[in-house]
Backbone as CSV, one residue per row, in Angstrom:
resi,resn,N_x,N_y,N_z,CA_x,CA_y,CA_z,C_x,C_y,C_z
1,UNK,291.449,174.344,57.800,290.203,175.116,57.734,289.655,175.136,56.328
2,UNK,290.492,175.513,55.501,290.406,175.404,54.215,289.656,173.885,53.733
3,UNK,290.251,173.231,53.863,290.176,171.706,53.829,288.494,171.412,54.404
4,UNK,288.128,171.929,55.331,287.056,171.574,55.747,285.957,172.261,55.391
5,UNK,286.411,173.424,54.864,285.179,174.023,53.792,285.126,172.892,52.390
6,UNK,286.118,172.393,52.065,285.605,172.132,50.589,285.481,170.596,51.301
7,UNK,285.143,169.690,52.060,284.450,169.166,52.271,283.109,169.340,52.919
8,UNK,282.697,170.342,53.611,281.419,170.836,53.573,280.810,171.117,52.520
9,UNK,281.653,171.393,51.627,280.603,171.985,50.330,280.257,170.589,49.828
10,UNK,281.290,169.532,49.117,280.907,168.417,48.839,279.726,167.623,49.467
11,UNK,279.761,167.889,50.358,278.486,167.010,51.217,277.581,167.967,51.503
12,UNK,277.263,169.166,50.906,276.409,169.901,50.789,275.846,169.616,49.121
13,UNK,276.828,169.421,48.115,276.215,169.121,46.790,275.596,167.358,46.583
14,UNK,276.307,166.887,47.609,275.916,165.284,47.519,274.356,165.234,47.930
15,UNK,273.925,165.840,49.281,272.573,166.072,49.773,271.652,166.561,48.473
16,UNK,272.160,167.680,48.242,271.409,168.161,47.119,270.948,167.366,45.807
17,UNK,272.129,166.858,45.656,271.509,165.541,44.414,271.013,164.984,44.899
18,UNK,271.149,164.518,46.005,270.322,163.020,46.487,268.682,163.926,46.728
19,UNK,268.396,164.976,47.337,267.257,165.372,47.147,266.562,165.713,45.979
20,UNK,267.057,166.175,45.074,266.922,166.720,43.849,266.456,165.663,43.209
21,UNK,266.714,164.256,43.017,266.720,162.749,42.444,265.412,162.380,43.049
22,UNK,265.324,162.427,44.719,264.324,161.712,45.834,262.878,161.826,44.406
23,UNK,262.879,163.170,44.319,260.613,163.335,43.866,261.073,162.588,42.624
24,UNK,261.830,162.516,42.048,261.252,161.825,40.722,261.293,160.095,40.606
25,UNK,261.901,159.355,41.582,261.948,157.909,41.897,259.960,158.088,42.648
26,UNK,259.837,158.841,43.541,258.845,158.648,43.974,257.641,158.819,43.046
27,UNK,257.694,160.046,42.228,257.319,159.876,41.306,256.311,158.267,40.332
28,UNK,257.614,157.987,40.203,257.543,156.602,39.451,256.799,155.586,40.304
29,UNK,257.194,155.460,41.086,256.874,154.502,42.128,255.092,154.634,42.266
30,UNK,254.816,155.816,42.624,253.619,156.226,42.479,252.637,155.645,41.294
31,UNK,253.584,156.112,40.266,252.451,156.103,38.809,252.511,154.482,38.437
32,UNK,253.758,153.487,39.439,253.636,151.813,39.181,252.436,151.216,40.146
33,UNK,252.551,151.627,41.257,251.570,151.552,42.243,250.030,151.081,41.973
34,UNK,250.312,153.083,41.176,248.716,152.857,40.518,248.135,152.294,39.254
35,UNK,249.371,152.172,38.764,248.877,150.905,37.352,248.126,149.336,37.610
36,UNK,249.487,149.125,39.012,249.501,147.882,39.457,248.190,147.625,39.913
37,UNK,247.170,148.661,40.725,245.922,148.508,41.097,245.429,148.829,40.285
38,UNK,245.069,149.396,39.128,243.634,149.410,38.093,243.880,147.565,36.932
39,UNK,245.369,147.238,37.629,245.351,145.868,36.452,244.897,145.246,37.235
40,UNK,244.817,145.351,38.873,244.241,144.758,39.333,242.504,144.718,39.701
41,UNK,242.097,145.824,39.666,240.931,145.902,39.557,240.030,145.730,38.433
42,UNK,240.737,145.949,37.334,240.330,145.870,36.103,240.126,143.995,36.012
43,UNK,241.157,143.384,36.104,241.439,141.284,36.466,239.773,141.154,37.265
44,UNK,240.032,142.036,38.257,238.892,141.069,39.560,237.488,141.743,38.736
45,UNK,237.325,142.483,38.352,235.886,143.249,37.830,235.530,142.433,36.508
46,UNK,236.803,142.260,35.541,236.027,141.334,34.919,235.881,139.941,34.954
47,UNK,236.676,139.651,35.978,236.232,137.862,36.656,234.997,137.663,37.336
48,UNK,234.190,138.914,37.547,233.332,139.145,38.415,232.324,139.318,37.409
49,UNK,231.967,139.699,36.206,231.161,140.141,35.433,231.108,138.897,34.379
50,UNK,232.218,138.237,34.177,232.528,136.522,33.558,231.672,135.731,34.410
51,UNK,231.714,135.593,35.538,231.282,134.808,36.604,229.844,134.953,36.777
52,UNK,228.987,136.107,36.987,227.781,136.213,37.034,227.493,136.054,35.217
53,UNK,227.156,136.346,34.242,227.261,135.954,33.160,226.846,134.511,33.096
54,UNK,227.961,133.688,33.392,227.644,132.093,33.617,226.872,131.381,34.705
55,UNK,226.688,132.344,35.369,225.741,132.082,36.355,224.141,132.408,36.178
56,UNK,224.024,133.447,35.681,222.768,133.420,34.717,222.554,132.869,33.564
57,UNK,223.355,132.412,32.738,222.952,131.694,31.872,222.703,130.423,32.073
58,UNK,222.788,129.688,33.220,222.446,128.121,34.231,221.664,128.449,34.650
59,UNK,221.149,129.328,35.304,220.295,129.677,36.164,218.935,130.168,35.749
60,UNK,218.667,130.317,33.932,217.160,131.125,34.054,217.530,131.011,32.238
61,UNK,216.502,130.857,31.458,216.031,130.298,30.400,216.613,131.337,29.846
62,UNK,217.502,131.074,28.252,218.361,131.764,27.583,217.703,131.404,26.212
63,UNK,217.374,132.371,25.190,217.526,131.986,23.446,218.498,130.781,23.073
64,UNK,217.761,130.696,22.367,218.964,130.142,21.372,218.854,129.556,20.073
65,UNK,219.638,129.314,18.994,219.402,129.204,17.607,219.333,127.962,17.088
66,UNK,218.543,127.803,16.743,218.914,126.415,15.646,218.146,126.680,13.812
67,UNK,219.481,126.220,13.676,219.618,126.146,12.039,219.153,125.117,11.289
68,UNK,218.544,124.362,10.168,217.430,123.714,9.660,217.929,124.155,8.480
69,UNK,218.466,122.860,7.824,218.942,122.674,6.130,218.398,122.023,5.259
70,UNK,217.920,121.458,4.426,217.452,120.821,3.551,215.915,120.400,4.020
71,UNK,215.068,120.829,4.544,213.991,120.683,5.448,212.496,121.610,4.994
72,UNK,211.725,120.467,3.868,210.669,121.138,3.090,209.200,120.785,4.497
73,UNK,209.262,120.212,5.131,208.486,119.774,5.963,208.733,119.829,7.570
74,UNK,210.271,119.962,7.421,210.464,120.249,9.431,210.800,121.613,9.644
75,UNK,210.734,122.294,10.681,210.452,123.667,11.035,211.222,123.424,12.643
76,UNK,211.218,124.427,12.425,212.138,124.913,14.141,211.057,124.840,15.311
77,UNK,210.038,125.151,15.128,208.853,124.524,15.929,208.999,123.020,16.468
78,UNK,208.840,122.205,15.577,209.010,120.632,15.635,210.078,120.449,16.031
79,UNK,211.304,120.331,16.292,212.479,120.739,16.347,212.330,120.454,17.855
80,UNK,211.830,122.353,18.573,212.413,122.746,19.952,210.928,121.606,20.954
81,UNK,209.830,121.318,19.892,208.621,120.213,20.617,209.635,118.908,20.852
82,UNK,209.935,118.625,19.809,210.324,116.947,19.722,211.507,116.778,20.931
83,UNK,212.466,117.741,20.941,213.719,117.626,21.786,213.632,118.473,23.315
84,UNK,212.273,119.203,23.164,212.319,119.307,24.909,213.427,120.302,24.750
85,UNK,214.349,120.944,24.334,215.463,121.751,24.758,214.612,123.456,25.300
86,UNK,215.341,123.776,26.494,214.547,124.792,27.139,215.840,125.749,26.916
87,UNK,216.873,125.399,27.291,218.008,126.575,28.155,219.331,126.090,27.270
88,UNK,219.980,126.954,26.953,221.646,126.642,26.539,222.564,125.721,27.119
89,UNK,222.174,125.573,28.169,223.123,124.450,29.202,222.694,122.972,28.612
90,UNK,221.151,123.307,28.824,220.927,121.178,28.230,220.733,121.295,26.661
91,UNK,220.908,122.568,25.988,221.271,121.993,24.480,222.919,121.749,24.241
92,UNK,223.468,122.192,24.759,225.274,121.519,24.782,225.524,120.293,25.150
93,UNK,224.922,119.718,26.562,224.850,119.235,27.102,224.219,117.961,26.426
94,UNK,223.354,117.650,25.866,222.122,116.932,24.999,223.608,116.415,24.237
95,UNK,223.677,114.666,23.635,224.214,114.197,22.904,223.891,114.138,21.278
96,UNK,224.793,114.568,20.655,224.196,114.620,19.402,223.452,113.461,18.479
97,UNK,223.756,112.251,19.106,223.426,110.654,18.581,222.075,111.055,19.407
98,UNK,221.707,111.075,20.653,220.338,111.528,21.094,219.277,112.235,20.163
99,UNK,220.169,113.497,19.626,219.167,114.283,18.893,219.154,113.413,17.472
100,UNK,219.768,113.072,16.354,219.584,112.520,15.701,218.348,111.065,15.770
101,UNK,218.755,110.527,16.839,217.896,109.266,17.204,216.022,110.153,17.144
102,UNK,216.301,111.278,18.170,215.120,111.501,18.018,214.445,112.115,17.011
103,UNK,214.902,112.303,16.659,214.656,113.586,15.229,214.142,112.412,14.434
104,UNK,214.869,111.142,13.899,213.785,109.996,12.922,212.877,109.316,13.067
105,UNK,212.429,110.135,14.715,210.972,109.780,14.808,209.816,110.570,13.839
106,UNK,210.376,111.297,13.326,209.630,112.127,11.919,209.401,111.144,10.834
107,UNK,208.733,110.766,10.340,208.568,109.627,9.859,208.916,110.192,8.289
108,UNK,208.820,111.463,8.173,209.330,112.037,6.640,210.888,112.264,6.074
109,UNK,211.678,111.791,7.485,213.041,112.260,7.770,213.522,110.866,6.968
110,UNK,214.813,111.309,6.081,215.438,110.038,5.713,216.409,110.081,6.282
111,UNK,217.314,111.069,6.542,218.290,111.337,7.229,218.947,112.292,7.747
112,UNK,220.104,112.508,8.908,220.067,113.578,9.673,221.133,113.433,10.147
113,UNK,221.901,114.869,10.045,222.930,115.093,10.905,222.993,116.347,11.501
114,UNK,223.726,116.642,12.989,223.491,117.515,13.687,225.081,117.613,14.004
115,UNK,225.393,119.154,13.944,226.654,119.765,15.160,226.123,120.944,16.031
116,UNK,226.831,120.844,16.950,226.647,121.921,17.808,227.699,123.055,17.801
117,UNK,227.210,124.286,18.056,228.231,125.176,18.102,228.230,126.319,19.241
118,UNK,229.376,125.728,20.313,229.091,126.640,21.679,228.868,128.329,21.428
119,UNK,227.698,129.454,22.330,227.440,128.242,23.302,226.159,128.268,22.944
120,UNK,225.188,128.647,21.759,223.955,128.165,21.720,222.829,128.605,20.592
121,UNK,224.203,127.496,19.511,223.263,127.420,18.192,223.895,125.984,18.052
122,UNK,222.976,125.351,17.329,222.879,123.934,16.993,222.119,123.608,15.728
123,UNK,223.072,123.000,14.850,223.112,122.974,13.230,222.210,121.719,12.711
124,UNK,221.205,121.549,12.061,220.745,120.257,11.511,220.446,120.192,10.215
125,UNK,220.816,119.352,9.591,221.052,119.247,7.861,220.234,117.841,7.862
126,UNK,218.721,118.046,6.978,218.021,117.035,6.624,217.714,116.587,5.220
127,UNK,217.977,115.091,5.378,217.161,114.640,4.041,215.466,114.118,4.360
128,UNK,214.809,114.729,3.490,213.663,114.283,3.839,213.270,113.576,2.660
129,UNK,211.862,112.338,3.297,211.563,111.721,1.913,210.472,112.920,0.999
130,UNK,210.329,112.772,-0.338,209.744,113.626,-1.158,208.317,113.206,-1.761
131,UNK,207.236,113.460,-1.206,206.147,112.849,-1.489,205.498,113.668,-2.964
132,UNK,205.019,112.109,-3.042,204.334,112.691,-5.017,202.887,113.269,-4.721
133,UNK,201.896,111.998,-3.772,200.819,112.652,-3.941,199.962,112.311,-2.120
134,UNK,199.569,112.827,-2.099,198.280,112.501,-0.585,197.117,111.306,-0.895
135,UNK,197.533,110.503,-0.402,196.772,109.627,-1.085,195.802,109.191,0.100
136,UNK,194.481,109.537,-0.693,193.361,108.974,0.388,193.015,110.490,1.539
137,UNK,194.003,111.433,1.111,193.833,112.188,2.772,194.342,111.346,4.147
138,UNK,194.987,110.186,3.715,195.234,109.649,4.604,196.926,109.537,5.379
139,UNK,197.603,109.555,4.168,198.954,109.639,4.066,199.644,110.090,2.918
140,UNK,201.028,110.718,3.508,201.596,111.004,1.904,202.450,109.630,1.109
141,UNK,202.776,109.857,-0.022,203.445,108.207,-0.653,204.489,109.147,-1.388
142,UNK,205.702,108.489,-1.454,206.607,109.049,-2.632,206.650,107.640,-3.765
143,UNK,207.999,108.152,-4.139,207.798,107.068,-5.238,208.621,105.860,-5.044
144,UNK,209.147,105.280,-4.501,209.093,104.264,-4.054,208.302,103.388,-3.056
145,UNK,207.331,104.161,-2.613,205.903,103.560,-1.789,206.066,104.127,-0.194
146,UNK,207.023,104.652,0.381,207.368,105.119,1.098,206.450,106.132,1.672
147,UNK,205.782,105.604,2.780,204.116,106.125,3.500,204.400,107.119,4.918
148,UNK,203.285,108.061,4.914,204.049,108.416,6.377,202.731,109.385,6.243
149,UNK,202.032,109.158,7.941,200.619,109.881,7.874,200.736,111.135,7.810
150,UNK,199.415,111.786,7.568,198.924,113.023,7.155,198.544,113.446,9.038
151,UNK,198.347,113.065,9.634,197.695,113.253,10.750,199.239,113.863,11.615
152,UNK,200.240,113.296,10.792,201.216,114.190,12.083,202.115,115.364,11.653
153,UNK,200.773,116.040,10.826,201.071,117.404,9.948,200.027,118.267,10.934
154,UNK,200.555,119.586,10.846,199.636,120.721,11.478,198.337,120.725,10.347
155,UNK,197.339,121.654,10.507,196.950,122.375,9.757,197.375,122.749,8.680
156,UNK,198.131,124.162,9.120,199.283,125.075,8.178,199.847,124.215,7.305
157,UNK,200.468,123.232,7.701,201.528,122.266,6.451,200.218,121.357,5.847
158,UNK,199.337,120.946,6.394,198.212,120.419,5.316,197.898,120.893,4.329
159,UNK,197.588,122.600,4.648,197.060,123.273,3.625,198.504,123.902,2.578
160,UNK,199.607,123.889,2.995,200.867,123.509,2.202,201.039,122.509,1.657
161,UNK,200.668,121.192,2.001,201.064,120.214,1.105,199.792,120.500,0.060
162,UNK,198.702,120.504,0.647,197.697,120.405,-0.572,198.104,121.330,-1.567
163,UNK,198.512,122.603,-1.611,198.994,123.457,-2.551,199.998,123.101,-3.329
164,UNK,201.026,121.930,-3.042,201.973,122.032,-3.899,201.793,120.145,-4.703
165,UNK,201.130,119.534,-3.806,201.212,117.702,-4.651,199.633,117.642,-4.684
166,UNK,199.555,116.732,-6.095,198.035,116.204,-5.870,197.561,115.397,-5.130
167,UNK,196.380,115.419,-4.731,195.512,114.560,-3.751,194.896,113.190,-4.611
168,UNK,195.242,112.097,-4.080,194.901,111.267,-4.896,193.618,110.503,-4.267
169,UNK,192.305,110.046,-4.933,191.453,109.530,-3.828,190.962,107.750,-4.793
170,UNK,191.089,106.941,-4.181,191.123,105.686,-4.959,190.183,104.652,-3.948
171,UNK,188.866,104.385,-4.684,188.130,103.455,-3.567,188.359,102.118,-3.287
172,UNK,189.184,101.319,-4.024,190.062,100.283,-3.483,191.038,99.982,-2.603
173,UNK,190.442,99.183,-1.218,191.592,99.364,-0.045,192.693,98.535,-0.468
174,UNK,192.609,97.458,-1.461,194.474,97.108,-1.428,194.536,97.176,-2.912
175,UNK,194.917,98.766,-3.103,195.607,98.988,-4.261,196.937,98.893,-4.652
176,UNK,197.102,98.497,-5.680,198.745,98.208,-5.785,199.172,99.507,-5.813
177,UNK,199.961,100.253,-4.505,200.300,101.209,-4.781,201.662,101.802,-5.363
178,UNK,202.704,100.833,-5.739,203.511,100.842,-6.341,203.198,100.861,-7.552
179,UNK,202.599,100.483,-8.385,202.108,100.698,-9.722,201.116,101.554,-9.890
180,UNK,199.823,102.239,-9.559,199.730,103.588,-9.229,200.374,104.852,-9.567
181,UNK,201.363,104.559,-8.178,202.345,105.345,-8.410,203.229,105.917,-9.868
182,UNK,203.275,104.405,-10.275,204.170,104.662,-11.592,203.358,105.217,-12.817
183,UNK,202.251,104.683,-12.512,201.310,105.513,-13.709,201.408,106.922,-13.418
184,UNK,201.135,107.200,-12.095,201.150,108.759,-11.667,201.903,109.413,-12.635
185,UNK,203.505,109.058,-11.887,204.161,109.689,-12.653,204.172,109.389,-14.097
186,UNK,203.884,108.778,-14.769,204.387,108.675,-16.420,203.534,109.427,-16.822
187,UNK,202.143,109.750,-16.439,200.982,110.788,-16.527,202.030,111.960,-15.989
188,UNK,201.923,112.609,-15.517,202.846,113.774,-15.216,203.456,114.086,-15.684
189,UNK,205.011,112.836,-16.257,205.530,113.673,-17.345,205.524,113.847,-18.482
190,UNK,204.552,113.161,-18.832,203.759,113.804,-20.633,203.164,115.155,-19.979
191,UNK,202.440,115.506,-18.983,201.581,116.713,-18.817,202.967,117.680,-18.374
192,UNK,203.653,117.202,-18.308,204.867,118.826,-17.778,205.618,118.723,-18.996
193,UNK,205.851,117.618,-19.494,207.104,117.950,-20.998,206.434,118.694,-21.954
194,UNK,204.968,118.700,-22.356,205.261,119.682,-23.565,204.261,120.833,-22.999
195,UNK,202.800,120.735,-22.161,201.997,121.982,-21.595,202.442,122.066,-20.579
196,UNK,203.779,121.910,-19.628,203.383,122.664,-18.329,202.054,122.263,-17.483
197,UNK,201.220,121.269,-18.031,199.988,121.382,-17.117,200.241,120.494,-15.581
198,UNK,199.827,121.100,-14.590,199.927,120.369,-13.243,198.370,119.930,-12.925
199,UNK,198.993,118.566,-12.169,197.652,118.024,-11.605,197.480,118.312,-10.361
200,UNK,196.236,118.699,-9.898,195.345,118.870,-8.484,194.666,118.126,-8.179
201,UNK,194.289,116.966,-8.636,193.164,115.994,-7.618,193.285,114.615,-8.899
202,UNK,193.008,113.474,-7.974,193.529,112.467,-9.254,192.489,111.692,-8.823
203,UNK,191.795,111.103,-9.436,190.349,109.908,-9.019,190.167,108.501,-9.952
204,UNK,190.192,107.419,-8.906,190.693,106.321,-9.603,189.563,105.185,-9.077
205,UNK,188.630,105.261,-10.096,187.259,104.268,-9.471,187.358,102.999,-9.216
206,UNK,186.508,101.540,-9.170,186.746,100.711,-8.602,187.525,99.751,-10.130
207,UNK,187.141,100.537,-11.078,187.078,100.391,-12.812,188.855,100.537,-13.079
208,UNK,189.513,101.083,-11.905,191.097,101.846,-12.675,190.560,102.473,-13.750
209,UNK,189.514,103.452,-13.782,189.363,104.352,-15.160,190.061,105.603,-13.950
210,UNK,190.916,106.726,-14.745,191.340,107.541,-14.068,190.978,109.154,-14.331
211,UNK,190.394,110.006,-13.845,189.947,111.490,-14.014,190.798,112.418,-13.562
212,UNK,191.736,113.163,-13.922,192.289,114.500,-13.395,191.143,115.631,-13.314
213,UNK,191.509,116.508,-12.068,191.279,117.974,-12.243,192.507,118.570,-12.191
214,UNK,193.252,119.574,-13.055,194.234,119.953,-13.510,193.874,121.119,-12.747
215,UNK,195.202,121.839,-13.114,195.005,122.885,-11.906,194.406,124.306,-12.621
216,UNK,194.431,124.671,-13.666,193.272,125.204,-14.243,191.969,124.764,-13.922
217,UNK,191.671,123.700,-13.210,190.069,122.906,-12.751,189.889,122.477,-13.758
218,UNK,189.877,122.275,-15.177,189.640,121.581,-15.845,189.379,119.699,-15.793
219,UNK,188.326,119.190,-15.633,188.394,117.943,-15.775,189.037,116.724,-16.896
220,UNK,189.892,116.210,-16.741,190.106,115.581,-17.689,189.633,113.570,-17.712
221,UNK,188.973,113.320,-18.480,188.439,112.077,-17.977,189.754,111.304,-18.966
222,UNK,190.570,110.347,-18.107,191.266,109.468,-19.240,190.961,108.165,-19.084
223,UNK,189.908,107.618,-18.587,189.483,106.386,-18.872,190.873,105.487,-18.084
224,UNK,190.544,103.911,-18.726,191.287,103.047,-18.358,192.337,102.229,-18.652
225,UNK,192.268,102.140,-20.043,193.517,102.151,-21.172,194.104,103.141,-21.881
226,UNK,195.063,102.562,-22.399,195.908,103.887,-23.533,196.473,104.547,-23.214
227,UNK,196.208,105.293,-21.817,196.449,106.495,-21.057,197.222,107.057,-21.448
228,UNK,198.545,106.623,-21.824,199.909,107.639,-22.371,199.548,108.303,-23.635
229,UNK,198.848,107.222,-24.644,198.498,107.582,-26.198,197.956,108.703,-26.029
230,UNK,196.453,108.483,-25.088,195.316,109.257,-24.724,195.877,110.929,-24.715
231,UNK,196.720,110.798,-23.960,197.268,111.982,-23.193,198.406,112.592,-24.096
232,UNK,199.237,111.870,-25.030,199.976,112.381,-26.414,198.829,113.229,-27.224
233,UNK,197.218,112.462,-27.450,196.991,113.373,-28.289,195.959,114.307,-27.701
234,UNK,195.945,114.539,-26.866,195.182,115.336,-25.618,196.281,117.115,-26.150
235,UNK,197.623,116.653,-25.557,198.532,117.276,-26.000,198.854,118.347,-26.798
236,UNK,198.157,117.143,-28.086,198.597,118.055,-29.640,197.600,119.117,-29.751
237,UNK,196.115,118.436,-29.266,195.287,119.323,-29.690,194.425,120.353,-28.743
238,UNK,195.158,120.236,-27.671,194.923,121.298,-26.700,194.876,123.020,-26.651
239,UNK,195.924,123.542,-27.513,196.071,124.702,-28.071,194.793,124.998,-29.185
240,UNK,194.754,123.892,-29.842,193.094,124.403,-30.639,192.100,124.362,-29.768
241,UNK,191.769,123.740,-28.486,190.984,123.666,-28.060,190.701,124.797,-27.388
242,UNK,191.877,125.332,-26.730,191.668,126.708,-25.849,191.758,127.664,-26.598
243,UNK,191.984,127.803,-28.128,191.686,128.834,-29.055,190.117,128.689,-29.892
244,UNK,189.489,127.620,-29.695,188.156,127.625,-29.660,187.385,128.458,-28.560
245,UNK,187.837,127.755,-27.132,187.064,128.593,-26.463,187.410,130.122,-25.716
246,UNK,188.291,130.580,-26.511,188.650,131.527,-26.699,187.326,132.593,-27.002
247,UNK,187.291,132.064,-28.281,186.798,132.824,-29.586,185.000,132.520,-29.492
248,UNK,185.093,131.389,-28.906,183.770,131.490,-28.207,182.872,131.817,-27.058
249,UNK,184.166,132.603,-26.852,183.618,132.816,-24.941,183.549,132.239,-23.807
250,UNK,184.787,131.105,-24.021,183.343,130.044,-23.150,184.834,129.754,-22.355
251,UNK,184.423,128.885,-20.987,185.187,128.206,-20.180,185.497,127.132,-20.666
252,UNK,186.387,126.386,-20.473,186.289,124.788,-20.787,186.395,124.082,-19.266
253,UNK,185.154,123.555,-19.315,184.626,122.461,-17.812,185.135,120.919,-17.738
254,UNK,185.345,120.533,-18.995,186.019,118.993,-18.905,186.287,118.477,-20.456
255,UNK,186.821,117.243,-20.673,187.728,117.011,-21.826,187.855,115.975,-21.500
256,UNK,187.245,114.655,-22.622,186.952,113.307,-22.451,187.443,112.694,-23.573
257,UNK,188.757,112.033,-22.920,189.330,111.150,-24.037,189.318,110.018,-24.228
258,UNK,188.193,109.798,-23.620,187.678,107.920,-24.090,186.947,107.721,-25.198
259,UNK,187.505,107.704,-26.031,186.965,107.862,-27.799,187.851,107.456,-28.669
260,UNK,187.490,106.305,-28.923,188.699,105.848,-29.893,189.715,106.432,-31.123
261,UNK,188.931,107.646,-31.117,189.399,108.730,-32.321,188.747,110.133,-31.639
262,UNK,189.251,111.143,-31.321,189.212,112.510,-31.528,188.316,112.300,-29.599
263,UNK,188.093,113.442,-29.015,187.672,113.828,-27.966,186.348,114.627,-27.633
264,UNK,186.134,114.771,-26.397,185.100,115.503,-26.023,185.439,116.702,-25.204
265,UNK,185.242,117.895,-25.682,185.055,119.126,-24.332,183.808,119.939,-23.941
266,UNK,183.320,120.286,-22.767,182.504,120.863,-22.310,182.775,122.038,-21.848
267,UNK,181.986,122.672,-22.644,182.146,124.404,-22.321,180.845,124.895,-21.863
268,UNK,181.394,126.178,-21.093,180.102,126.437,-19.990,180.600,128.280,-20.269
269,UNK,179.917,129.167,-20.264,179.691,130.773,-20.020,180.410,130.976,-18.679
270,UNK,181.726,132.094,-19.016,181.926,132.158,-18.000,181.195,133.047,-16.968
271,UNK,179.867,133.672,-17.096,178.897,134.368,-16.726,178.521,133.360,-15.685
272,UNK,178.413,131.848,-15.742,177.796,131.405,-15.312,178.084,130.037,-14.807
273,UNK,179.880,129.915,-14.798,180.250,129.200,-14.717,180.992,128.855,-12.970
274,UNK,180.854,129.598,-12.290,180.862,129.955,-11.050,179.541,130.010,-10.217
275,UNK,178.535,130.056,-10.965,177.488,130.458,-10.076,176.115,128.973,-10.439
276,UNK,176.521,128.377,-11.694,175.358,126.917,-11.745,176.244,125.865,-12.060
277,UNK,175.664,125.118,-11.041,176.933,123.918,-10.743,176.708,122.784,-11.901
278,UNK,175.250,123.086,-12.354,174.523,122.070,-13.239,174.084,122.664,-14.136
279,UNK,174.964,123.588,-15.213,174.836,124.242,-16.148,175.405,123.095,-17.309
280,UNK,174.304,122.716,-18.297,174.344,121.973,-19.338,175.722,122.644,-20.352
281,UNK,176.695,121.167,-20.246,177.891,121.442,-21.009,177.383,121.516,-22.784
282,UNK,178.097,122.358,-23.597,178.063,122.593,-24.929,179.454,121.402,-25.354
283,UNK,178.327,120.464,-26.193,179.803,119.312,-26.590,180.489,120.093,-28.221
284,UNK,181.776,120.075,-28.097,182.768,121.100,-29.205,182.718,119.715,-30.278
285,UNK,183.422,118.553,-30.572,182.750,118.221,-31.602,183.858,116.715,-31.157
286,UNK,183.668,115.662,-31.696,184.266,114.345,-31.739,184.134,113.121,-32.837
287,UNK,184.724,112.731,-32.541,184.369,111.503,-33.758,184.545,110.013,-33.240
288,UNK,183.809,109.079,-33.530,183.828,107.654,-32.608,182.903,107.626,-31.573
289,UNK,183.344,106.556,-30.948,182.173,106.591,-29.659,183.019,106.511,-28.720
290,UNK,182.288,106.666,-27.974,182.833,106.777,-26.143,182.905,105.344,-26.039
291,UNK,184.406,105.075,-25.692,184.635,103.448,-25.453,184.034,103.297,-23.573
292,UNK,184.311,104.671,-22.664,183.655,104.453,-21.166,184.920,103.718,-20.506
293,UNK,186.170,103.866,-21.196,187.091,102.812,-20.270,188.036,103.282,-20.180
């Protein structure tokens, strides 16, 4: 009897643990359950939000960037015209030897390289050629003779180029324009090495006698020889000249160095120098004659 109480009790404390244990396994079980479904819902919600994502971005016209390096004349305009690219899919898609090929249909382009960078910016680093002057209004020229029309410029960049190179206008149709050129420049850099002066309009008659308007408007007539000499002593005595008309009030309208010795300037009121186009120049003083060449 004895005996069978203290095995009743034992299997009365065994129950008890085993119940006592039961809530907290369930417990657990519970709180794995529900992990197991928010990792799972959390997986499918954002495979679902990945998925539409890429499905609209195929499906309906997206931004996108392009970058433009060394590029005084091409613009992101010209760019998204020339290559047709609408949507992110056919700019990835688009071969980069394609875009390059097309891109040197720019006739100012010397050279070009492009990377892409998913999923929708696309990098282009240009050399362009560097034009000296507009010659004719017809085309620009650099300095190796290197031509490329004016006509496949906007507006906007017309009136940009005109602001920054001179316009050159020459009434001979087969001018040597390689030599031209070289005068251009050797004229230029006597006028930037010691005044800073820039040229705005360059005129070259049937004579090769040559006329600047400088960008002060000042006319400068340099005839047809000498030109470098001409323009050394143009140079020296330029600072007296604009401290003459300083002190005299006056504008200076043009400056003629076809004179075998010393020059000519024409000064005009600046009262009146804007408003009569044919206001009789005051000659400042010279010596020699006008050689006209």
């Amino acid at each position: 009897m004895k005996n069978k109480k203290i095995e009743d009790r034992y299997d009365y404390q065994i129950t008890a643990i085993y119940f006592n244990k039961t809530p907290k396994y369930q417990n657990r079980i519970v709180i794995l359950i529900f992990f197991l479904l928010v990792l799972v819902v959390g997986i499918y919600g954002s495979t679902w939000i990945i998925f539409r994502w890429i499905q609209q971005s195929h499906n309906t016209p997206s931004l996108f960037k392009i970058i433009v390096q060394g590029g005084n004349f091409t613009t992101e305009d010209d760019i998204r015209k020339l290559l047709h690219i609408r949507d992110r899919n056919m700019l990835m898609k688009t071969d980069v030897n394609i875009i390059q090929n097309t891109m040197l249909q720019l006739p100012w382009i010397k050279s070009i390289s492009v990377r892409k960078k998913w999923p929708n910016i696309i990098k282009i680093n240009l050399i362009e050629y560097i034009p000296l002057v507009c010659w004719n209004n017809i085309y620009l020229i650099d300095k190796n003779g290197k031509k490329f029309p004016l006509s496949q410029f906007s507006q906007y960049k017309k009136e940009k180029i005109y602001s920054t190179i001179p316009t050159l206008y020459i009434l001979e149709e087969h001018a040597n324009e390689k030599h031209i050129i070289n005068e251009y420049i050797a004229i230029s850099n006597v006028l930037n090495s010691s005044s800073k002066i820039q040229i705005k309009t360059i005129h070259i008659n049937p004579c090769h006698s040559w006329s600047l308007i400088l960008d002060n408007n000042i006319r400068l007539e340099i005839g047809r020889n000498n030109k470098i000499y001409r323009l050394k002593r143009f140079i020296e005595i330029y600072p007296t000249i604009l401290q003459h008309a300083y002190e005299k009030k006056k504008q200076i309208s043009s400056i003629d160095l076809r004179y075998e010795s010393g020059l000519a300037v024409g000064l005009t009121d600046f009262s009146f120098a804007t408003t009569l186009l044919f206001h009789k120049s005051e000659r400042l003083s010279y010596t020699g004659k006008n050689t006209n060449d």
